[in-house]
LUMLUM-595036 format. One record per residue: residue number from 1; residue in one letter; x, y, z of N, C-alpha, C in turn. Coordinates in steps of 0.001 Angstrom, whole numbers. Layout:
BEGIN
num, residu, nX, nY, nZ, caX, caY, caZ, cX, cY, cZ
NUM, A, X, Y, Z, X, Y, Z, X, Y, Z
...
end
This chain:
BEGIN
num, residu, nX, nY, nZ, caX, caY, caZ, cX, cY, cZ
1, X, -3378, 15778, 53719, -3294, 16224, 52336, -2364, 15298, 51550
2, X, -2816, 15447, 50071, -1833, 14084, 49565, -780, 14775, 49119
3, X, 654, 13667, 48946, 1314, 14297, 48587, 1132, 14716, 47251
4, X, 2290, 16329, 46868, 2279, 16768, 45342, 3553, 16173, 44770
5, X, 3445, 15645, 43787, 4513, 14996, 43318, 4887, 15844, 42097
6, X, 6194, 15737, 41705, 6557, 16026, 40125, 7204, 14712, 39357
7, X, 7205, 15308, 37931, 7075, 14250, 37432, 8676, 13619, 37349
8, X, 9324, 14068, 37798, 10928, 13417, 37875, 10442, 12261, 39250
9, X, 9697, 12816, 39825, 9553, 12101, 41419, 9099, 11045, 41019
10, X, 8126, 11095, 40260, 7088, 9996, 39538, 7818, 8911, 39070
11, X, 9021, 9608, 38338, 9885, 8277, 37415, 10977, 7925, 38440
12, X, 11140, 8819, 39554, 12299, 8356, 40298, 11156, 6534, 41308
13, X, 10214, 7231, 41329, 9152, 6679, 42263, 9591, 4935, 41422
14, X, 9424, 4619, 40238, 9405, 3868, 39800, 10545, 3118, 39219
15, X, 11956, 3953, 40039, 12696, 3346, 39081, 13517, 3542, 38004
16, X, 12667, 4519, 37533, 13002, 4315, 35756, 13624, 5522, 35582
17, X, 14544, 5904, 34431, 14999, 6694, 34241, 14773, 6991, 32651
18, X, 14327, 8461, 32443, 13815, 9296, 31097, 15336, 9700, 30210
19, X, 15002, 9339, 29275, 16619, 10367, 28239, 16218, 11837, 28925
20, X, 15374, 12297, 29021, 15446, 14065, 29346, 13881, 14648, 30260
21, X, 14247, 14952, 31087, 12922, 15161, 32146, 12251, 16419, 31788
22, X, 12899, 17106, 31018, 11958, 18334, 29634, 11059, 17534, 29024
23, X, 11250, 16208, 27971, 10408, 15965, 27643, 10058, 14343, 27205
24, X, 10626, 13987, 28351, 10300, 12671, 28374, 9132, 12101, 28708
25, X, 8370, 11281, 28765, 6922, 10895, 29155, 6946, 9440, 29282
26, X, 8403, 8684, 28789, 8996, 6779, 29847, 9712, 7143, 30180
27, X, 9800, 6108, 30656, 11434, 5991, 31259, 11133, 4171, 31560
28, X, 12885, 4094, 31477, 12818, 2484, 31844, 13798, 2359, 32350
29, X, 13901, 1414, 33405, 14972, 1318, 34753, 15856, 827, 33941
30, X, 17445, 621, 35015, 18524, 298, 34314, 18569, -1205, 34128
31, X, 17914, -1578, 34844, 18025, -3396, 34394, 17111, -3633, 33224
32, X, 16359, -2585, 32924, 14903, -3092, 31945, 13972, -3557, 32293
33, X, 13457, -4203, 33456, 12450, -4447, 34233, 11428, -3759, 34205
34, X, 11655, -2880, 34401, 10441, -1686, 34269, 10900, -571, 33602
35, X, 8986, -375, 32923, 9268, 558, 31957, 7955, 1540, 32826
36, X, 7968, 2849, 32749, 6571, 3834, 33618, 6336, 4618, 32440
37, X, 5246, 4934, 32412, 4655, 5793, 31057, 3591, 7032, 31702
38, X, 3587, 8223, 31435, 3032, 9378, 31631, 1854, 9403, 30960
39, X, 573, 8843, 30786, -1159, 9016, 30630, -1578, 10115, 30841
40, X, -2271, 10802, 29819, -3515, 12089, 30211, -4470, 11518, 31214
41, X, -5327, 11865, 32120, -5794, 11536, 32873, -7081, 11438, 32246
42, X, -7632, 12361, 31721, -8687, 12980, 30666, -8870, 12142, 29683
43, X, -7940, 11356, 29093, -8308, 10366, 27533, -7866, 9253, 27689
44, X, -7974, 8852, 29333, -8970, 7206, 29483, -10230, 7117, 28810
45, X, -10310, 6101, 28347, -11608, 5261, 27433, -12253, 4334, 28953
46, X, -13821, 3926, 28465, -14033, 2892, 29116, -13644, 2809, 30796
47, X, -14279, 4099, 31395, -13914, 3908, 32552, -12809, 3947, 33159
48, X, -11509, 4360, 32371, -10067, 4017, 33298, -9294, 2739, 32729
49, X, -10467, 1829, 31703, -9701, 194, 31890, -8807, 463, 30272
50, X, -9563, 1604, 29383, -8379, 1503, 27985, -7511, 2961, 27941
51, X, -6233, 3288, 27414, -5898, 3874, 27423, -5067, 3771, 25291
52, X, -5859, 4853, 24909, -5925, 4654, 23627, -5095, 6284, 22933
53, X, -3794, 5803, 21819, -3225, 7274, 21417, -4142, 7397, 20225
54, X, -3732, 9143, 20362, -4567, 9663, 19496, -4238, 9297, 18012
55, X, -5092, 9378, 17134, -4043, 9447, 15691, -2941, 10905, 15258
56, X, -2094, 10569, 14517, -1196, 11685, 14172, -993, 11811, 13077
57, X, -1189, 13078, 12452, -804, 13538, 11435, 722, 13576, 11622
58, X, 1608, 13215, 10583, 3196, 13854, 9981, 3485, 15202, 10717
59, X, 2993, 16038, 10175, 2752, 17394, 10612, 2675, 17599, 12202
60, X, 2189, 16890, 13075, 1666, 17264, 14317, 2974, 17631, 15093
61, X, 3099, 18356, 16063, 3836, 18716, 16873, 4034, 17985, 17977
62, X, 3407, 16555, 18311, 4068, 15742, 18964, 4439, 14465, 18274
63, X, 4147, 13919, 17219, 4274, 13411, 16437, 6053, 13474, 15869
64, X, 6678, 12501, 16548, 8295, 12393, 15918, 9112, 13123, 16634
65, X, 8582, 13752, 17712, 9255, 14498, 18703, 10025, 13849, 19895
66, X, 11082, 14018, 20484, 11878, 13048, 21117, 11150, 12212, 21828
67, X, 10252, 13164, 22614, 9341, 12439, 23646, 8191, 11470, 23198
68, X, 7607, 11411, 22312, 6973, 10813, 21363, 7493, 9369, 21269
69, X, 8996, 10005, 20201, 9850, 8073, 19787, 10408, 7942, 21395
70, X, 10803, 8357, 22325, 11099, 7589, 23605, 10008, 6442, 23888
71, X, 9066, 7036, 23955, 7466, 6599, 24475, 7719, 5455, 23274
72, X, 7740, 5298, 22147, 7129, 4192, 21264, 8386, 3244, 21748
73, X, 9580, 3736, 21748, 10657, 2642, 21875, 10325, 2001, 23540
74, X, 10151, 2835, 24432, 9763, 2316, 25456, 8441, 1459, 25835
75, X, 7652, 1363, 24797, 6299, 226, 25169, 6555, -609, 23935
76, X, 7591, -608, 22948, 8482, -1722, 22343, 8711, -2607, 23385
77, X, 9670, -1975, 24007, 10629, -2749, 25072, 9675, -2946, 26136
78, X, 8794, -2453, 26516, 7878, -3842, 27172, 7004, -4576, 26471
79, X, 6388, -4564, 25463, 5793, -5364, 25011, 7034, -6301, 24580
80, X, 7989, -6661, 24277, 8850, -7305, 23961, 9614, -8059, 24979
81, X, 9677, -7244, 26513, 10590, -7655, 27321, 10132, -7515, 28757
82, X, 8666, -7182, 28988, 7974, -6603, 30564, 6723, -7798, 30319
83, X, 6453, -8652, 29340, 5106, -9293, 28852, 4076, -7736, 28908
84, X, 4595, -6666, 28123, 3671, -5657, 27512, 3254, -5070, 28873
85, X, 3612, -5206, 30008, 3068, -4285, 30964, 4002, -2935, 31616
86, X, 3363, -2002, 31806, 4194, -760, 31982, 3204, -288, 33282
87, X, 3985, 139, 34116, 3466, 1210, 35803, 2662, 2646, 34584
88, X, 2286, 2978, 35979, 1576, 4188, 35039, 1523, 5334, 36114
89, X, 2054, 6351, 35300, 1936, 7863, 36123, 1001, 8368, 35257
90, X, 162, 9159, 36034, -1004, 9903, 35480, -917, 11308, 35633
91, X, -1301, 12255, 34848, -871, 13762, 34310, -2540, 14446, 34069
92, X, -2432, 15574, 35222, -3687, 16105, 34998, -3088, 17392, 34030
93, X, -3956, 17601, 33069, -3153, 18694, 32162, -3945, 20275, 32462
94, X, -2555, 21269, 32268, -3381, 22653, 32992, -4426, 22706, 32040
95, X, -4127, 22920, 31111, -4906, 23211, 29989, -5523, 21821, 29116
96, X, -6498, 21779, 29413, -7006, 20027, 28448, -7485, 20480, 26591
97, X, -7433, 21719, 26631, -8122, 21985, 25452, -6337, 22912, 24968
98, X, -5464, 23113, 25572, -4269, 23138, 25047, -4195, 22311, 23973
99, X, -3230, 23172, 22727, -2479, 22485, 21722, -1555, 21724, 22218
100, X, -538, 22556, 22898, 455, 21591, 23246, 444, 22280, 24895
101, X, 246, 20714, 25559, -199, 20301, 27203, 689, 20867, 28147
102, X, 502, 21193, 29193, 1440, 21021, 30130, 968, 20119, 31354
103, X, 1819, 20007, 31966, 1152, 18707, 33221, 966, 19811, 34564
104, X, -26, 19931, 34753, -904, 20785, 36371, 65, 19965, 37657
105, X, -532, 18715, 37634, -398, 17921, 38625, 27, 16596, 37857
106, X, 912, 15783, 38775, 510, 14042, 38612, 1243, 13517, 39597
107, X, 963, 12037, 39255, 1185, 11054, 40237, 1549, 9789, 39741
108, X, 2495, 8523, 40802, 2593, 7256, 40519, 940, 6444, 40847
109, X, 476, 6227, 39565, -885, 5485, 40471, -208, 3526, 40450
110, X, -172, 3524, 42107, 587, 2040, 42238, -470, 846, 42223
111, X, -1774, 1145, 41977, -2507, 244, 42605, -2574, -313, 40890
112, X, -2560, -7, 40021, -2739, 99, 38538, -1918, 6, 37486
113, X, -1633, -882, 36787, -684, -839, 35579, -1430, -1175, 34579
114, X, -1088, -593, 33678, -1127, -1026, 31918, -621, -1845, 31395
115, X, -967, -2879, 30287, -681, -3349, 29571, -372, -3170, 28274
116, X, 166, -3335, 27026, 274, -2890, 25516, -155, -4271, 25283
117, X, -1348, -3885, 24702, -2103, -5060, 23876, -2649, -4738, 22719
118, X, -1962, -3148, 21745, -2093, -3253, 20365, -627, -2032, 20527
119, X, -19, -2085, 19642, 1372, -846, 18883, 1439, -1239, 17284
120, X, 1232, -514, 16667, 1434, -284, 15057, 3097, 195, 15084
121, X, 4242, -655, 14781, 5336, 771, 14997, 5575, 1221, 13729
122, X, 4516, 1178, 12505, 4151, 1940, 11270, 3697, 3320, 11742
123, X, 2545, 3251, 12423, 1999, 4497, 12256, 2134, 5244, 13978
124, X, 2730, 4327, 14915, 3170, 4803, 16121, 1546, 4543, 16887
125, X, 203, 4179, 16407, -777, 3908, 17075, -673, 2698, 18609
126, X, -808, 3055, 19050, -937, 2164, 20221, -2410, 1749, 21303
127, X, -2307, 906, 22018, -3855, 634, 23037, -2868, -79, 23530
128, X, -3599, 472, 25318, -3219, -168, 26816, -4639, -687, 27096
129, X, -4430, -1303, 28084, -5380, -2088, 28472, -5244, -2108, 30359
130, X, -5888, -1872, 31403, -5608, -1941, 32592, -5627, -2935, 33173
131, X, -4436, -2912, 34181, -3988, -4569, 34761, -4953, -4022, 36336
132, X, -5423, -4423, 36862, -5565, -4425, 38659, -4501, -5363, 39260
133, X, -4289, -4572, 39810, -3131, -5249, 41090, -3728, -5485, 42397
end
């Protein structure tokens, strides 16, 4: 049976450390080397290879929320300082048709990283792109 991981395990797995494991979704190690990012599993594009955010209204409830600007400052700092690539933990959500998600299950997927190969840090829009390892 595989292991069940949580998601502190996930970021410990990698390294990296979150401002707050309530509601963090990066984290980036203490040297900066690596940055790990928390993916819906569900809103891969294209097979697994794009990983695309949603748009946000002002208004939205994840939109400007700690965990939110962690996440944008953290694929800053790799696109700026990793050549745009980030590890990737993946989050099966209990509820997929939830307003606001909770994570069922997830995992470090090691065989797989992302890239940031578009960030607006106007409108917080972003696109990953999948690396094979």
């Amino acid at each position: 049976m595989a292991k069940r991981w949580t998601h502190k395990e996930c970021f410990e797995h990698y390294g990296v450390i979150p401002k707050n494991l309530r509601w963090s979704w990066s984290g980036k190690s203490a040297d900066g080397k690596t940055v790990a990012v928390t993916f819906w599993q569900d809103r891969f594009l294209n097979g697994g290879t794009i990983y695309r955010s949603a748009n946000h209204l002002p208004n939205d409830r994840w939109f400007g929320s700690p965990g939110h600007s962690e996440l944008i400052e953290n694929l800053i700092w790799a696109r700026d300082n990793c050549d745009g690539e980030v590890h990737l933990i993946v989050a099966i959500a209990k509820n997929p048709n939830a307003e606001s998600r909770e994570i069922k299950e997830c995992f470090p997927h090691d065989r797989v990283r992302m890239r940031v190969i578009h960030l607006d840090e106007a409108t917080c829009e972003f696109v990953t792109e999948r690396i094979d390892l």
